[in-house]
N, C-alpha and C positions, 0 to 999 in steps of 0.2 A: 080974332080969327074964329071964325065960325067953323065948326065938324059938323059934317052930314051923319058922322060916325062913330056913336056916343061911345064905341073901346078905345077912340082915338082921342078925346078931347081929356087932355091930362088937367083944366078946370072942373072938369064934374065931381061927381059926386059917385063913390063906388062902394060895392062888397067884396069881401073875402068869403067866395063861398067853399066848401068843404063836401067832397062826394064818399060812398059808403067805404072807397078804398085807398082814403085820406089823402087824395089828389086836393090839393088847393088850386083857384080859379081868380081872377078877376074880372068881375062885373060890375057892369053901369047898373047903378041902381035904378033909373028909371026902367030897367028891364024888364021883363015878365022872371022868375026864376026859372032855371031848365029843371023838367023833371029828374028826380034823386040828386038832389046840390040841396042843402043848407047853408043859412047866411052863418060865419061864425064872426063874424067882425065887420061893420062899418054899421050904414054912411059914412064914409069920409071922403077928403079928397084923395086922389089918386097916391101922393108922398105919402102919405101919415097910412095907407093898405101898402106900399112897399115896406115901412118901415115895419110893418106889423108880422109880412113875411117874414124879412130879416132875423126878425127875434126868434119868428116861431117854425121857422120850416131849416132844420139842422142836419137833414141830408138829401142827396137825390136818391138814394136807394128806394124804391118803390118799398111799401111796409113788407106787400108781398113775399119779397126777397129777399127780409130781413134774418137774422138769424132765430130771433127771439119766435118769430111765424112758423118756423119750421121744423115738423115732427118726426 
């Protein structure tokens, strides 16, 4: 099956990118990068950038609103 819409084709090829307020993202690597996102993990395929979340993203609390943030 062919995707017109390379977020949709779980065969591609992706990043883990990472913005200044440690939001993590999944992107198609053939993509342009969006301005303020850093790639911190891939090419890979789509499984092996879940698996890399899983490991590495250990809450939904925004860093913002973490306790350790605040003065």
């Amino acid at each position: 099956m062919e995707y017109s819409n390379p977020f949709d084709d779980p065969q591609g090829q992706f990043l883990i990118l990472e913005n200044d307020r440690h939001q993590f993202s999944l992107w198609p690597a053939l993509c342009v990068l969006p301005a303020g996102w850093k790639a911190v993990f891939g090419p890979q395929p789509q499984a092996e950038c879940f698996n890399w979340l899983d490991a590495q993203w250990q809450t939904l609390t925004p860093s913002c609103f973490s306790r350790s943030n605040r003065q």
